[in-house]
C-alpha positions in Angstrom: -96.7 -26.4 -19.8 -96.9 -22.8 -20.9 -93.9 -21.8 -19.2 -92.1 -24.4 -20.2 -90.3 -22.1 -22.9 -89.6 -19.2 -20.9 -87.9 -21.7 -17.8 -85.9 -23.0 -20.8 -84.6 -19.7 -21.6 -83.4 -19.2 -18.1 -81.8 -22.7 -17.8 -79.7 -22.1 -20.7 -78.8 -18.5 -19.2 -78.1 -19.9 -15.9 -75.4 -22.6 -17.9 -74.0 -19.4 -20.1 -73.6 -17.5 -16.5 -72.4 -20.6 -14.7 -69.6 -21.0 -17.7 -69.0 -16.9 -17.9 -68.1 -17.3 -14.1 -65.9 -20.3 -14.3 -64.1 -18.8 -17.4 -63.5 -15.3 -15.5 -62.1 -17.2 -12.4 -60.2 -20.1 -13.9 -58.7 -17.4 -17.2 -60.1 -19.5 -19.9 -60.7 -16.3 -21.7 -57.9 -14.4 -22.9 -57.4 -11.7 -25.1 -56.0 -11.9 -28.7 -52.9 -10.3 -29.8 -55.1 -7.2 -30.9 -56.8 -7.2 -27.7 -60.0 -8.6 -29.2 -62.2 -10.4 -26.0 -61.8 -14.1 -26.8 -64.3 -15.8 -29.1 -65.6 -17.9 -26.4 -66.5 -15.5 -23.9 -68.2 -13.1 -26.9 -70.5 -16.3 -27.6 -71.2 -17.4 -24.3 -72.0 -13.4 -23.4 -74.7 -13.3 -26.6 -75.9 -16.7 -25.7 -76.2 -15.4 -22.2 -78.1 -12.1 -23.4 -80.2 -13.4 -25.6 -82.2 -16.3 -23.7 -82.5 -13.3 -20.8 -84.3 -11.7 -23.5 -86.3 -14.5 -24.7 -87.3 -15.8 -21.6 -88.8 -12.0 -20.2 -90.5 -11.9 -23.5 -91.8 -14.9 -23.7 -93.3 -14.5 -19.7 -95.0 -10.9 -20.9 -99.1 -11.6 -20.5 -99.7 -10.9 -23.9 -101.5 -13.5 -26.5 -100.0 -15.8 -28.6 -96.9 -15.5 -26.0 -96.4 -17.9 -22.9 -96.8 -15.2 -20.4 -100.8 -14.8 -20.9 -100.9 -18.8 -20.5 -98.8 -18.4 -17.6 -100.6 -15.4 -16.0 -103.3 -17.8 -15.1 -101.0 -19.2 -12.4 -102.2 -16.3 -10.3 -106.0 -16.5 -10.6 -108.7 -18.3 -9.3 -110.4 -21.2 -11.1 -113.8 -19.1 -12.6 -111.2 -16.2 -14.0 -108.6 -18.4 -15.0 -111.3 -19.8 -17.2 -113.1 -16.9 -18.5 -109.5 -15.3 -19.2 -109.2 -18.6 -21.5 -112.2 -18.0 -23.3 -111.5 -14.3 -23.7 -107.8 -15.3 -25.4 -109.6 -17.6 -27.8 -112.3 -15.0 -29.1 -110.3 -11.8 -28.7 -109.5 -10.5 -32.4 -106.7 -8.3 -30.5 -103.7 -10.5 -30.3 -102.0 -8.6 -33.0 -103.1 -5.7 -31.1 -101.0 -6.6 -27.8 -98.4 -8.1 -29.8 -97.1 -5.0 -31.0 -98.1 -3.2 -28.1 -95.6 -5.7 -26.1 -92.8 -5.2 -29.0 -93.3 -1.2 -28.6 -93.1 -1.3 -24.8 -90.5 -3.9 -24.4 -87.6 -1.9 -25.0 -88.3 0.2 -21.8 -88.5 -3.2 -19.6 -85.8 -4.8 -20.9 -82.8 -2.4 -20.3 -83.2 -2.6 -16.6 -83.8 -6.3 -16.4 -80.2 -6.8 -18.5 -78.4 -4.2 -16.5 -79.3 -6.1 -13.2 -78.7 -9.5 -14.7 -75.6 -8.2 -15.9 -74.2 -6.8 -12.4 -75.3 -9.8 -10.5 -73.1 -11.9 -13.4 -70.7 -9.2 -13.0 -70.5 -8.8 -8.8 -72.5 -11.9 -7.4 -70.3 -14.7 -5.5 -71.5 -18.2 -6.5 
């Protein structure tokens, strides 16, 4: 159930990418008079970019976000649970929280420009 908001994210991306491809192929974009990229293809890009960013964020493992629910996934039954009881005491969930703002910036460039060359270059 924790990553329920993060596999969300990349639904609706995987719809905006689906709909980028088909409007490339099929020229349901065109450009204005001016040139301008078509209104259309501007909002279906941002939608696209933005729930690639929500979703990574959502899946880092820091508390209150999905990721340090999620994170449990990958460990055994006794750590999974004293994990749990460490999120619930720990008075450092601010703490990570900006510690995951800080350091997202460095993640998330690399992740977009791959996500962006496989929209880009990919054949499906």
């Amino acid at each position: 159930m924790a990553l329920a908001g993060p596999a969300a994210n990349f639904t609706l991306m995987l719809i905006a990418a689906i709909l980028i491809r088909f409007g490339r192929e099929y020229g349901w974009f065109h450009r204005g008079a001016e040139g301008q990229p078509s209104i259309s293809g501007t909002i279906l890009s941002v939608f696209f970019a933005l729930n690639l960013l929500l979703g990574v964020f959502n899946l880092l493992p820091v508390p209150p976000l999905d990721g340090s629910a999620g994170i449990m996934v990958l460990m055994g039954n006794d750590t999974a649970h004293r994990y749990l009881d460490w999120l619930r005491t720990t008075p450092y969930r601010s703490l990570g929280l900006l510690v995951a703002i800080l350091g997202f910036r460095y993640l998330y460039g690399p992740i977009e420009a791959f996500a962006t060359n496989l929209l880009i270059f990919a054949k499906f």
